[in-house]
C-alpha positions, 0 to 999 in steps of 0.5 A: 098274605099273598097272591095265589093263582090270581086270588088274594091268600090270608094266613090264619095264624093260632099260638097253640100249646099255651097252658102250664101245669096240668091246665089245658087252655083252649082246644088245640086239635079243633084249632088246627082244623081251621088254621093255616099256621100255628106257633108251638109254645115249647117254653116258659113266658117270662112271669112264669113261676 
């Protein structure tokens, strides 16, 4: 959040890129349409086999 141009500004953030396997979780490309920032996924969680 911040002050811009005299308005208040809420980042809108989405963790994207969180299927395993061959699996798709939700739908990256229309969350990117409404998002402001995204955290990409670029590993394994830890109870990930």
């Amino acid at each position: 959040m911040g002050l811009q141009d005299g308005k208040m500004r809420i980042d809108l953030n989405s963790d994207l890129g969180e299927g395993f396997g061959p699996g798709s979780m939700g739908d990256d490309a229309a969350m990117l349409e409404i998002v402001s920032s995204a955290n990409i996924a670029c590993g394994g969680h830890a109870s990930d086999p």
